[in-house]
C-alpha positions as CSV (number, residue, x, y, z in Angstrom):
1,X,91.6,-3.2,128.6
2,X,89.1,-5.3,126.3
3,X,90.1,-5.8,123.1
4,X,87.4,-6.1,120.2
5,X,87.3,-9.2,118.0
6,X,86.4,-8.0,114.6
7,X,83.1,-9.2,113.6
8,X,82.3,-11.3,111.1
9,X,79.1,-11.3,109.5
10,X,77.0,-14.3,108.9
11,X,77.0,-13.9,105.0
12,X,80.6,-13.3,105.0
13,X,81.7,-16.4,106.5
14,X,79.5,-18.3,104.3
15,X,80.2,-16.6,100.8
16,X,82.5,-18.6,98.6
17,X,85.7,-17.2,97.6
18,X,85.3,-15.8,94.0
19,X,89.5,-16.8,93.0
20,X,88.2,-20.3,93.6
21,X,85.0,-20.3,92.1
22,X,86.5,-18.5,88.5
23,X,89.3,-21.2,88.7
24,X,86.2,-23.9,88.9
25,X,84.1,-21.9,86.1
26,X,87.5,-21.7,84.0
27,X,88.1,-25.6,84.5
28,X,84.7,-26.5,83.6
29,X,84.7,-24.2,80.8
30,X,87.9,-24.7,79.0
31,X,89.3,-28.0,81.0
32,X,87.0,-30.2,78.5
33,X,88.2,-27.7,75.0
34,X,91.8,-28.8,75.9
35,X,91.4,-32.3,76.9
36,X,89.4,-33.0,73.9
37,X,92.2,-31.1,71.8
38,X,94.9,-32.8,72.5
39,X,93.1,-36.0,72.2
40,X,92.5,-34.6,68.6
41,X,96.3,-34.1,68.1
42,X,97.1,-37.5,69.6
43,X,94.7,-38.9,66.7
44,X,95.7,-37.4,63.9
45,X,99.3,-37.7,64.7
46,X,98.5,-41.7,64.6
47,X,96.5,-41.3,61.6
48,X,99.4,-39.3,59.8
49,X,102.2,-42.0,61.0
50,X,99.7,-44.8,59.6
51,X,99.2,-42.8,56.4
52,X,103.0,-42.6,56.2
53,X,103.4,-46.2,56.5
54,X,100.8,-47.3,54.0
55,X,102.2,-44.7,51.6
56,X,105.8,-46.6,51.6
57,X,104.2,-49.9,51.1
58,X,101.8,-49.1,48.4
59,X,105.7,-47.5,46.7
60,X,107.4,-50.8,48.3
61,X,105.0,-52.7,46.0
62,X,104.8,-50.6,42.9
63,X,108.0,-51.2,42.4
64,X,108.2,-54.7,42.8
65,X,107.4,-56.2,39.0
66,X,103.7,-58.3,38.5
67,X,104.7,-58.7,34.6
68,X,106.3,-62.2,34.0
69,X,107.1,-62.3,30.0
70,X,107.0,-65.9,28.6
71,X,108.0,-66.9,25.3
72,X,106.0,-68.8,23.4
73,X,106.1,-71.0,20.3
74,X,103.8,-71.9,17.7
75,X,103.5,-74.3,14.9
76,X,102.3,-72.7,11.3
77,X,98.7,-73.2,12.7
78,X,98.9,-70.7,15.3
79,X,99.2,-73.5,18.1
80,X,101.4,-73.4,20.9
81,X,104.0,-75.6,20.9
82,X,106.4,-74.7,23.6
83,X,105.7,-72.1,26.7
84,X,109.1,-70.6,28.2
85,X,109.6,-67.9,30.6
86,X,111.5,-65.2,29.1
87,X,113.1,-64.1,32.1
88,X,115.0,-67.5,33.0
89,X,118.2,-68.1,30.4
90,X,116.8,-72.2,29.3
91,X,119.9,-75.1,28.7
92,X,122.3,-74.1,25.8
93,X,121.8,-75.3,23.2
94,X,124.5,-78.3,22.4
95,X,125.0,-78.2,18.9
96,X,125.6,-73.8,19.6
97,X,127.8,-75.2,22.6
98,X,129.9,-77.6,20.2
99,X,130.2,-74.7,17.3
100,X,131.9,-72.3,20.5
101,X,134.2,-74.9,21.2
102,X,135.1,-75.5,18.1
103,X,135.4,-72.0,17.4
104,X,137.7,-71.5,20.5
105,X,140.0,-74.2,19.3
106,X,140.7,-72.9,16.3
107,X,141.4,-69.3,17.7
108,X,143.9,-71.2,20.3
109,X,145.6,-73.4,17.9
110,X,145.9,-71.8,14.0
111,X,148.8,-69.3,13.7
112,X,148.5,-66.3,11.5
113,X,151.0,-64.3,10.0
114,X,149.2,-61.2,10.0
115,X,150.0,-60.2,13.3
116,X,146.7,-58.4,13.9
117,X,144.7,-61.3,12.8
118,X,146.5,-63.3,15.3
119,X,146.1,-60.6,18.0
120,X,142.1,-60.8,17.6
121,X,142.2,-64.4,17.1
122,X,143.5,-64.6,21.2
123,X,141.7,-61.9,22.1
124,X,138.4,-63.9,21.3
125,X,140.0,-67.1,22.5
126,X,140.5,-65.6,26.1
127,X,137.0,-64.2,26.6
128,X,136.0,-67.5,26.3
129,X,139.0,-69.3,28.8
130,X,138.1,-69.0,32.9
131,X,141.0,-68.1,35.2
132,X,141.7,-71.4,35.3
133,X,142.6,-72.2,31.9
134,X,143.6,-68.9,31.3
135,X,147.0,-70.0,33.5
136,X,147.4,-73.6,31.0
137,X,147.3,-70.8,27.6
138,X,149.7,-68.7,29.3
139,X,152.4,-71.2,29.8
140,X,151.5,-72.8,26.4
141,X,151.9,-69.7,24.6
142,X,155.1,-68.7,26.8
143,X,157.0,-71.8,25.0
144,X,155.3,-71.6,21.7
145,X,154.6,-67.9,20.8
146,X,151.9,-67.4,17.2
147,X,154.1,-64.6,17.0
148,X,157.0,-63.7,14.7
149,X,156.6,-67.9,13.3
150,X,157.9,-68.9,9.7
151,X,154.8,-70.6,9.0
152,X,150.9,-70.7,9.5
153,X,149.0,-73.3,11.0
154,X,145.6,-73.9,9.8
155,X,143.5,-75.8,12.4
156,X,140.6,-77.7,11.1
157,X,137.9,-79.6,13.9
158,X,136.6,-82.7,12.8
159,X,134.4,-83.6,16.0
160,X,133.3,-82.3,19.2
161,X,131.8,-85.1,20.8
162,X,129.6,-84.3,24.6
163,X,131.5,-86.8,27.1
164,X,129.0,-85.2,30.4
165,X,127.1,-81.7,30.6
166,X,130.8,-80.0,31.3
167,X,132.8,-82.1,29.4
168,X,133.6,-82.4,25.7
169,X,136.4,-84.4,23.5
170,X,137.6,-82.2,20.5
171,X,139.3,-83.9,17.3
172,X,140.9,-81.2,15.2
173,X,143.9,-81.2,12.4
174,X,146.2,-79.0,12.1
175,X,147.6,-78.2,8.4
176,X,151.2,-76.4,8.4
177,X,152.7,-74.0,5.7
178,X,155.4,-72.6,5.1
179,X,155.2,-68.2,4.8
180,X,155.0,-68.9,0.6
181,X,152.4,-71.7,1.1
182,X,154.2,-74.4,0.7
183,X,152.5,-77.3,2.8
184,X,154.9,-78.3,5.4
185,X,153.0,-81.3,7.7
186,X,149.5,-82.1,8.5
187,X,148.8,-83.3,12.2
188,X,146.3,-84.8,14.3
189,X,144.8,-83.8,18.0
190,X,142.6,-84.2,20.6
191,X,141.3,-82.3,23.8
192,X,139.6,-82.7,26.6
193,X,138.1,-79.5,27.6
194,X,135.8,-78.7,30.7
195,X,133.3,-75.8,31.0
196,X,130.9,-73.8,32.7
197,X,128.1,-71.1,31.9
198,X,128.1,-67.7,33.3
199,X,125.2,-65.5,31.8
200,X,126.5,-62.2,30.7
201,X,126.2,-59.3,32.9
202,X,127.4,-56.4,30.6
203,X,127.0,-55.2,27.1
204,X,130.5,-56.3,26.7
205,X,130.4,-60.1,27.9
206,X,127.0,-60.0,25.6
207,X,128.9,-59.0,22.6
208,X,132.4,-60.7,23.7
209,X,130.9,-64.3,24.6
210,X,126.9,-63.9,24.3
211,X,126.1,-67.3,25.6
212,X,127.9,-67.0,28.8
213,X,130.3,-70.4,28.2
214,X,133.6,-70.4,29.6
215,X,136.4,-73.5,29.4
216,X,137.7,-73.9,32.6
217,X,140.3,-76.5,32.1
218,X,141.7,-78.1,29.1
219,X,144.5,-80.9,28.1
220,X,145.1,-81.7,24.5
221,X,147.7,-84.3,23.1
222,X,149.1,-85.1,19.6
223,X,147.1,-88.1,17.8
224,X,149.7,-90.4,16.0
């Protein structure tokens, strides 16, 4: 028996199929909308991370300080004398250094018999003395306590003379009473003391030693 081939029309064969033509007419007219979308995104994703960067270096450098203060001096004309930044501590002053040192000295050395007095007299002494020479007072004061004595000891500086920048030569008497005020003996001593600066960090080493000097070694010896 002969079987029949279906037929198959001219224009059939040749039509196009219509899945594949929408797929092509949804590609061509959508395809483009998305590509140029997420091209979009891709941009303004860069722009936002360079946004994000210039906005923490325009904070990085507002908080980095333009404003340099100077000090400076004039003459009773108005004219400037001297130009200092205000922001950099300058040299000490000697004469202010000599006036601490002889100020420490006579803290160290006089003997009070109000024990309170005496107490704040060491206290000052030792925000002056580095850990160096805080060890020399210790032992000193170990054998020869201020405290509890049967007399006073009035010390007295007669020179502190600048040997180098850290080192400086004291002279100083020393005038001893008895607890009535009877004099008892006068002597006479001298110190070699070393020192270093150490600006102030804290309201308390402003008000306890404001300009930052500290002696860091000392050895004294009776004059005859």
């Amino acid at each position: 028996m002969k079987t029949m081939e279906p037929a198959i029309s001219v224009e059939t064969a040749g039509a196009e199929n219509p899945y594949i033509s929408a797929r092509r007419e949804w590609n061509e007219r959508y395809g483009d909308y998305i590509a140029r979308a997420r091209s979009w995104r891709w941009a303004a994703m860069g722009a936002l991370a360079v946004a994000l960067v210039l906005a923490i270096g325009v904070a990085w450098q507002a908080a980095q300080s333009k404003v340099v203060p100077y000090v400076v001096e004039v003459d009773k004309l108005g004219q400037a004398v001297a130009v200092a930044r205000a922001d950099r501590a300058g040299p000490a002053d000697v004469r202010v250094v000599k006036a601490q040192l002889a100020a420490w000295i006579v803290d160290v050395r006089s003997i009070s018999s109000d024990p309170l007095a005496q107490k704040n007299a060491l206290t000052h002494a030792y925000a002056l003395t580095a850990a160096t020479a805080t060890t020399f007072l210790n032992e000193y004061y170990r054998e020869h306590s201020p405290f509890g004595q049967p007399r006073t000891v009035a010390a007295s500086v007669d020179a502190v003379l600048p040997i180098s920048q850290q080192t400086y030569q004291l002279q100083w008497s020393e005038d001893a009473r008895d607890l009535q005020g009877r004099d008892l003996a006068t002597t006479h001593w001298l110190a070699s003391v070393t020192v270093a600066f150490d600006p102030p960090s804290s309201e308390r080493d402003i008000l306890d030693n404001p300009l930052g000097l500290y002696v860091t070694g000392i050895s004294w010896t009776q004059r005859l």
